[in-house]
C-alpha positions in Angstrom: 18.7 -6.5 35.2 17.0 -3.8 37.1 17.0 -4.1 40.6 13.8 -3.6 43.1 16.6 -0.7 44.9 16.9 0.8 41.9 13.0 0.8 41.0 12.5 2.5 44.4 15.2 5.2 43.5 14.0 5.5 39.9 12.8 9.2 39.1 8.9 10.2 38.3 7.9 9.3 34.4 8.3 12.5 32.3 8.7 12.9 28.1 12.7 12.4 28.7 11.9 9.1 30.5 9.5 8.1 28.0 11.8 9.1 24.9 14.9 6.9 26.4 11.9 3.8 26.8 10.8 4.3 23.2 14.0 4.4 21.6 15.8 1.8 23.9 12.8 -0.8 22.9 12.9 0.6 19.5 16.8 0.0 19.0 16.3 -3.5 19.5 13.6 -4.1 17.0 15.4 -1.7 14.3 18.7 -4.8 14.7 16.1 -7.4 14.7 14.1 -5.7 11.3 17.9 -4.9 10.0 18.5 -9.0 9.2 15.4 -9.1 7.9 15.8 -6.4 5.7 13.5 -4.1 6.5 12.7 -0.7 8.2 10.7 0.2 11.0 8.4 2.0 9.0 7.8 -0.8 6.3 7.5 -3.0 9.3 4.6 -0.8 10.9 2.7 -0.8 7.9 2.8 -4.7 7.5 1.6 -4.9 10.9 -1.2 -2.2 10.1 -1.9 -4.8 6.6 -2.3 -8.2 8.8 -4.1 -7.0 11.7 -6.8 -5.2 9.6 -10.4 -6.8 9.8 -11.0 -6.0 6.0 -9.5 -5.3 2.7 -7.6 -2.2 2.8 -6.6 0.3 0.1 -3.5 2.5 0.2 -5.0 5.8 1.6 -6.5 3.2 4.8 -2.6 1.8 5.2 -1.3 5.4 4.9 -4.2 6.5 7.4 -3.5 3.8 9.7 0.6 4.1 9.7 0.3 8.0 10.3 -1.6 7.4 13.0 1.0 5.5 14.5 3.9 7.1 13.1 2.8 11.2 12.7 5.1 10.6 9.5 4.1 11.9 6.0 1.9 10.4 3.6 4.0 10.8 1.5 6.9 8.9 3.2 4.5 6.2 3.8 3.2 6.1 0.1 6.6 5.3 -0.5 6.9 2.8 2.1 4.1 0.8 0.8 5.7 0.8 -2.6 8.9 -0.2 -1.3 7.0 -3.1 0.0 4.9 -3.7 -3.2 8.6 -4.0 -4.9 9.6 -6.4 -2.4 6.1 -8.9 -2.9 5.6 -8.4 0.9 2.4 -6.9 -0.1 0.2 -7.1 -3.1 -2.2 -5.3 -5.0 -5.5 -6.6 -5.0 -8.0 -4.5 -7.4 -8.0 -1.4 -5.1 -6.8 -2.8 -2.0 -3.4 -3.9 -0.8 -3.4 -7.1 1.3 0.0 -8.9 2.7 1.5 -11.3 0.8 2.2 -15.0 1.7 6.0 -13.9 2.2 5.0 -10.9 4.1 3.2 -12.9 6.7 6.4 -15.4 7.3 8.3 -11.9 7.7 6.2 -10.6 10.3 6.1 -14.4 12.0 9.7 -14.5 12.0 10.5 -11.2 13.7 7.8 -11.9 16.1 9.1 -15.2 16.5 12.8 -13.4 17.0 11.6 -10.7 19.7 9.3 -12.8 21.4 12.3 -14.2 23.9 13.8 -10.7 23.7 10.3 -8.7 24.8 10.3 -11.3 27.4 13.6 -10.3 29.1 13.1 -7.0 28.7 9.5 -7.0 30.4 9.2 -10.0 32.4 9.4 -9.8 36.4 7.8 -6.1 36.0 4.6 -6.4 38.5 1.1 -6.5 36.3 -0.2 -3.9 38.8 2.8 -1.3 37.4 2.2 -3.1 34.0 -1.6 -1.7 34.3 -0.5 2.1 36.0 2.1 2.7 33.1 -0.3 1.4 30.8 -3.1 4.0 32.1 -0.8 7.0 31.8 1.0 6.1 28.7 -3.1 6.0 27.2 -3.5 9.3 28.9 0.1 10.9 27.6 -0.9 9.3 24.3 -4.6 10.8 24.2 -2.9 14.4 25.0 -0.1 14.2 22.5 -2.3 13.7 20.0 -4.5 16.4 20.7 -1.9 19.1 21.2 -0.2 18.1 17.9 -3.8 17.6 16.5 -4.1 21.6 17.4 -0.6 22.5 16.1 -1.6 21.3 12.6 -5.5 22.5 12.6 
């Protein structure tokens, strides 16, 4: 448990900071996804298929995963077959929807991380909550742009 000493000692936010963050948090959902059999990627496109207000097709999932992900369509093409093959998703005419089973997938690992996320940010003031949140919008908003420039 971090201590208030040590959040007073703790070094300015940079990309090394943020990296460590990602990957710590990260880690911990990869073990929980692992029992469930499934990757982080297949995982992020589920989440991408249950929180969408309408029917999507394959190139909207692919959009909407390389958005979060900056991985290739292709990769993620793959990904959605992988989850076609496992009936977590299902065709639908010319849209992909999640299946039953791949809404009791997402429920259990949310279900699984839920205590976890708590340890891991509960006690954190919501004022620092709302200033990390501000600049990790602001980091994300330039990333994007800058890599948005490196592929024009």
């Amino acid at each position: 448990m971090t201590t208030t000493a040590s959040l007073t000692t703790a070094p300015a936010a940079d990309a090394r900071a943020l990296g460590l963050a990602h990957y710590a948090a990260r880690g911990v959902l990869e073990h929980v996804l692992a029992r469930h059999g499934i990757t982080f990627q297949q995982q992020i496109a589920l989440r991408a298929a249950i929180t969408a207000d309408v029917p999507q097709t394959p190139e909207d999932l692919v959009t909407q995963v390389r958005g979060s992900l900056k991985a290739d369509p292709a990769d993620i093409r793959a990904t959605l077959d992988e989850l076609l093959a496992k009936q977590l998703l299902v065709a639908d005419g010319a849209h992909l929807r999640l299946a039953e089973s791949g809404r009791e997938l997402i429920a259990a690992v949310g279900a699984e991380t839920a205590p976890i996320t708590a340890r891991i940010w509960g006690g954190i003031p919501a004022e620092d909550l709302t200033a990390a949140g501000r600049v990790l919008a602001l980091v994300t908003e330039r990333a994007n742009a800058e890599l948005a420039a490196l592929t024009a």
